[in-house]
C-alpha positions as CSV (number, residue, x, y, z in Angstrom):
1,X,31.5,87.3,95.9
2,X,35.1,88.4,95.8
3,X,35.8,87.5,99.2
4,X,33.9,83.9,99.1
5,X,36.3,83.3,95.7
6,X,39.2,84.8,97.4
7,X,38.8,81.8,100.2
8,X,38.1,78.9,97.7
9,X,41.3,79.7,95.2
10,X,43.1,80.3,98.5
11,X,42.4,76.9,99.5
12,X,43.7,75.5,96.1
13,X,46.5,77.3,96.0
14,X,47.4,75.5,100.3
15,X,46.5,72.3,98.7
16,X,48.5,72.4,95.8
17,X,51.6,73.8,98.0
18,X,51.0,71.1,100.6
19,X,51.3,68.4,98.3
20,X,54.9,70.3,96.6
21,X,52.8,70.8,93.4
22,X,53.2,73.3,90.8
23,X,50.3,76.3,90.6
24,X,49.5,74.9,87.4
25,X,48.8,71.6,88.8
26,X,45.0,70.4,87.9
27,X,42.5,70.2,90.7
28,X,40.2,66.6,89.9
29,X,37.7,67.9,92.1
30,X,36.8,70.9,94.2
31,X,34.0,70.3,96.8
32,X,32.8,73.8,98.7
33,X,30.3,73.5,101.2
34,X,28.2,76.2,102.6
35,X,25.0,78.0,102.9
36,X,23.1,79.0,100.0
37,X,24.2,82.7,99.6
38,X,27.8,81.5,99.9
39,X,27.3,78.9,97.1
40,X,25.9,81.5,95.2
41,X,28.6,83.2,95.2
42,X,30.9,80.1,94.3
43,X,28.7,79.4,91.4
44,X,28.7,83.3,90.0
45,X,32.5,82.9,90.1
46,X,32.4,79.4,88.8
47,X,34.4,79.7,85.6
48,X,37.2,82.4,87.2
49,X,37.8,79.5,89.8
50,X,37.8,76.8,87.2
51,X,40.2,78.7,85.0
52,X,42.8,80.1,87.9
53,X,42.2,76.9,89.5
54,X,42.7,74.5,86.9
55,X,39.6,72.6,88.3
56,X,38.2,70.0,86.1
57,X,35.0,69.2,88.6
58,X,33.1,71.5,90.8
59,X,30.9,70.3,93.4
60,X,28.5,72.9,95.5
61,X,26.8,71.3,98.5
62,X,24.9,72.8,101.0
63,X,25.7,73.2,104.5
64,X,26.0,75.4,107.7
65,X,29.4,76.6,107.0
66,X,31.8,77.0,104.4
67,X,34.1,74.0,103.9
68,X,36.4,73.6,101.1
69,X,37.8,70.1,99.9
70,X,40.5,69.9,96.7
71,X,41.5,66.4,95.4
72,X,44.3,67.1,93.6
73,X,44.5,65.4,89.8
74,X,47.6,62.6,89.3
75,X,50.8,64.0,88.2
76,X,51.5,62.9,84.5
């Protein structure tokens, strides 16, 4: 579970520096796709990731591999 939560906040964390955004930036939505075990995971980790994330939306779909897609929240 660590590992899998480790990879999603890690993605956050590019997106936010990609776009020059403060950590404390909010996430709209956070989109991780992957097979069931792995969205498992996501999902027992779900409020750690909302909270370090600053997520206000997260979306778990499943799929062959893991794929993670942040939509960054407008800058007020």
């Amino acid at each position: 579970m660590l590992q899998v939560a480790g990879e999603v906040l890690g993605a956050i964390r590019r997106a936010k520096t990609t776009e020059k955004r403060s950590m404390r930036a909010k996430v709209r939505q956070l989109a991780v796709s992957g097979p069931a075990d792995v969205l498992a995971a996501v999902d027992a980790a779900r409020g750690d990731l909302i909270d370090a994330g600053g997520v206000e939306e997260l979306l778990l779909v499943e799929a062959d591999t893991l794929s993670v897609s942040v939509v960054l929240a407008e800058e007020t």
